[in-house]
N, C-alpha and C positions, 0 to 999 in steps of 0.2 A: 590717850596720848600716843604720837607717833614713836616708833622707834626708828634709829640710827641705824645705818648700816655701814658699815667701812668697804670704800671698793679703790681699784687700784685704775687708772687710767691713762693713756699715755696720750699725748698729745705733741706733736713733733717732734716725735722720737725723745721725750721726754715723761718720765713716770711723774703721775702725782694721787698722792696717798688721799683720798677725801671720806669726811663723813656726812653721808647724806640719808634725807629721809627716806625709807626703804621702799615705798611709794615712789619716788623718785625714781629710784636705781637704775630702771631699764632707760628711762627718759637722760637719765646720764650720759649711759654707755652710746646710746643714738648721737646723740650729741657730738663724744668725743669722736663715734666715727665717721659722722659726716663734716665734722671740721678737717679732719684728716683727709677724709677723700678732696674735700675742696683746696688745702695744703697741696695734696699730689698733683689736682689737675695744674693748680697754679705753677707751681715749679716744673710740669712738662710744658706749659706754654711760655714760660718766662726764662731768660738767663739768671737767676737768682742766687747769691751765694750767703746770703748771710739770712737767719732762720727770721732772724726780728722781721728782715722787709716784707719774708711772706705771710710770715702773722700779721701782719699790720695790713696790707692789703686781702688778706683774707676776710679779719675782720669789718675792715671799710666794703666789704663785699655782703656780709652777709647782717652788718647793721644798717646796709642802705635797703637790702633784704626786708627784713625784718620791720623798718621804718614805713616803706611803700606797702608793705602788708597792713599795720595801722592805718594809715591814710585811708588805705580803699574800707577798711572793718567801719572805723569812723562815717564814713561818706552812705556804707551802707546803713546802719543803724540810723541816719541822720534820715535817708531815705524812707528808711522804713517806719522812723517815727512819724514822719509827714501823712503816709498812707494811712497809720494808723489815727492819726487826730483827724485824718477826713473823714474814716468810717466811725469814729465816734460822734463825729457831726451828723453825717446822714443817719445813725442810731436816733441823737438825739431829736435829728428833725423828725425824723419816723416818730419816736415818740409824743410829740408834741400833735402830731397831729389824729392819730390814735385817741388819744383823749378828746381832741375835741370834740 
C-alpha cells in the first residue's frame, strides 16, 4: 500500500494544502514550479491584472501542450505498430518457407 504524504504548494501566490501519494511528491512540486514559472513568463509578456486570465491562459497553454504531446505518442505507437505487423509477416513468411 502506498502511503500519503501532506505537502504545501503554492501556486499563484496562493497556498494549497494537499495529500498526495509520496511517490508522487517530487512530481508535485515539479509541477507547481513549472506552472509558476509559466504564470511569470506570461504576466511579463502580457498586461494582465486579474490572476484568473492568467491561469486560464496558462492552462489553455500547457493543455494544448500536453494534448499535441498525445497526438504525436498516438501517431508514434500507431507507427510502430505497423513496423512491427510487417516484421511479423516477414517472420512469418520466413517461417513458412523454412519448413518447406
Amino acid at each position: 500500500m502506498m502511503s500519503d504524504t501532506s505537502v504545501t504548494i503554492t501556486i499563484a501566490g496562493i497556498s494549497f494544502q494537499l495529500k498526495v501519494n509520496a511517490a508522487d511528491h517530487d512530481v508535485v512540486e515539479q509541477a507547481s514550479s513549472f506552472i509558476n514559472e509559466h504564470i511569470s513568463e506570461f504576466e511579463k509578456n502580457y498586461p494582465v491584472k486579474d490572476k484568473r486570465d492568467v491561469l486560464a491562459m496558462v492552462s489553455l497553454q500547457m493543455v494544448t501542450e500536453l494534448l499535441k504531446t498525445k497526438q504525436q505518442q498516438a501517431s508514434e505507437i500507431h507507427r510502430l505498430q505497423t513496423l512491427l505487423d510487417e516484421l511479423n509477416s516477414m517472420v512469418e513468411n520466413h517461417a513458412k518457407k523454412v519448413q518447406l
